[in-house]
N, C-alpha and C positions, 0 to 999 in steps of 0.2 A: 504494500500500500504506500510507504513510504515513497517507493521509486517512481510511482504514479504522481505522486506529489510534485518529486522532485522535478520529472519531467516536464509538470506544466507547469512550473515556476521558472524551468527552463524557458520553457517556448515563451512564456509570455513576455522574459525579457527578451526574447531571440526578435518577437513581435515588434520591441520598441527598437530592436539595433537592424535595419537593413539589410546589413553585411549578413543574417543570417537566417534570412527569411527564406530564400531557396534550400539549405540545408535543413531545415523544419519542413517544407513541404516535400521536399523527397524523403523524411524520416514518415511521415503522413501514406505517402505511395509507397515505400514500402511495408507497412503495413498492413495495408491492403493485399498485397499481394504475396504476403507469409500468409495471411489468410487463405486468396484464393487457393495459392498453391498447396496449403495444409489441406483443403478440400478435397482436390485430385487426388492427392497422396492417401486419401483415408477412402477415396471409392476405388484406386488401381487395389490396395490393398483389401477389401471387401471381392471385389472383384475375381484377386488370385484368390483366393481361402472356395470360394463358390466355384470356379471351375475346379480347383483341385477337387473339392467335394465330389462334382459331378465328375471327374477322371477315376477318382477311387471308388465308385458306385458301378464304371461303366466296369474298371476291374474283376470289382466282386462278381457281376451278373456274366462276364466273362469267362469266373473260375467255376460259378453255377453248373454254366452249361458244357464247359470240359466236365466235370464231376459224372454230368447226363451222360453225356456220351462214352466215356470212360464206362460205365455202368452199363449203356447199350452193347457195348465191346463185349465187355464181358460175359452177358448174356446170352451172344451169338455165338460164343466160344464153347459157352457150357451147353448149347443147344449139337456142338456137333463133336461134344467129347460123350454125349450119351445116344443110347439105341433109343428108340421110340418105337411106339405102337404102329402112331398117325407119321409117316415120316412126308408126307405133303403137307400134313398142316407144321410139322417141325421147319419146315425148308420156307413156309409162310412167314412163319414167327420169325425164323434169323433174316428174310429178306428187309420183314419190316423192320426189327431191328437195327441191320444195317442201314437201311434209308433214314431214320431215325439220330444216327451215329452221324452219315454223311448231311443232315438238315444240321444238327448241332455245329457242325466243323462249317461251314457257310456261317451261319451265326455268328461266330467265334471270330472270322477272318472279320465283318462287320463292323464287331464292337473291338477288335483288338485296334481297327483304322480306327473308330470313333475314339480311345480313351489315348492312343498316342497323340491325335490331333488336340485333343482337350489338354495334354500335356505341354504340348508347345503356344498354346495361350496360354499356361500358367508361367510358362518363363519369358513370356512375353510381357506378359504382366507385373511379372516380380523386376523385368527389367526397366519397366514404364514408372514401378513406383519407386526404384533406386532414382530414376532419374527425377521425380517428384519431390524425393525426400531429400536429397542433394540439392536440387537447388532451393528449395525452401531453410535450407542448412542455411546456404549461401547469401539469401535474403535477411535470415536473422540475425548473421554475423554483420551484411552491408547495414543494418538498423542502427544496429548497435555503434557501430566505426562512426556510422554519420551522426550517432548521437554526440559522439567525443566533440565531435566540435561547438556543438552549445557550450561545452562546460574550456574548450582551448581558446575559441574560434580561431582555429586554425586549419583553412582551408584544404588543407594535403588530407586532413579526414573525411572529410564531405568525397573530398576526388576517388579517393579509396575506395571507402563507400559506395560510388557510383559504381566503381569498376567489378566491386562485387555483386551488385545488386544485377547489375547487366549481364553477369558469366551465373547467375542465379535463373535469371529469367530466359536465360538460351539454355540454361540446363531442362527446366520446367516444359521448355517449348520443346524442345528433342524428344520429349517422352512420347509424344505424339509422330514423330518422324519414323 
């Protein structure tokens, strides 16, 4: 609460000196835009967690249906390691088991393309909110640098400041490239 204080006691004499009126309104627009960018940063972040979900779901329903077929296998195996009565309707039962086995393995190729592709939007993702979270880094630190100079007025921190708030805000925008 203090630092809030101190801030606008800053500005308000930055308000009366000129010389430091630009450096308060770019410590203003940066602001803002630790803002915006915290924004991005918290929906690329929501974002991964919810495809990885939906990656590790497509997995599971994946290893489901190996399990089926795995088990279809087996059954047509056991169908022709024993004698039967009905040997037409044994030779029914493993064809449909086999078809069964073979519908499963189609499936399988399906969702193994669906949960790899759901896998490269999550590092797509995780690499949109590095670059989110970086330059909101970058914005916090350029706030800060610019803030030095209400308490210097020493314009080399304002300049700083700009320089980081600018390599903040091409960080932010790269997420999107």
């Amino acid at each position: 609460m203090e630092n809030i204080q101190e801030a606008h006691e800053h500005a308000e004499h930055a308000h009366h000196d000129r010389s430091l009126q630009l450096p308060t309104f770019t410590m203003a627009v940066f602001a803002v835009l630790v803002a915006i960018v915290s924004l991005f940063a918290h929906r690329s972040s929501t974002e991964e967690i919810l495809l990885q979900s939906k990656a590790a779901d497509t997995w599971a329903e994946f290893q489901a249906k190996s399990i089926r077929q795995s088990g279809y296998k087996q059954l047509a195996a056991v169908i022709d390691a024993f004698e039967t009565k009905d040997s037409q309707k044994a030779e029914q039962t493993k064809a449909q088991f086999e078809k069964e086995s073979e519908r499963y393995d189609q499936e399988k190729e399906k969702l193994q393309e669906e949960a790899r592709k759901l896998e490269q939007e999550v590092q797509l993702e995780q690499h949109r909110g590095d670059r989110f979270d970086f330059g909101e880094a970058l914005l916090e630190i350029a706030l800060v640098i610019t803030s030095i100079t209400l308490l210097t007025k020493r314009r080399i921190f304002w300049q700083f400041g700009l320089l980081l708030g600018v390599l903040g805000v091409l960080s932010a925008v790269s997420a999107w490239l």
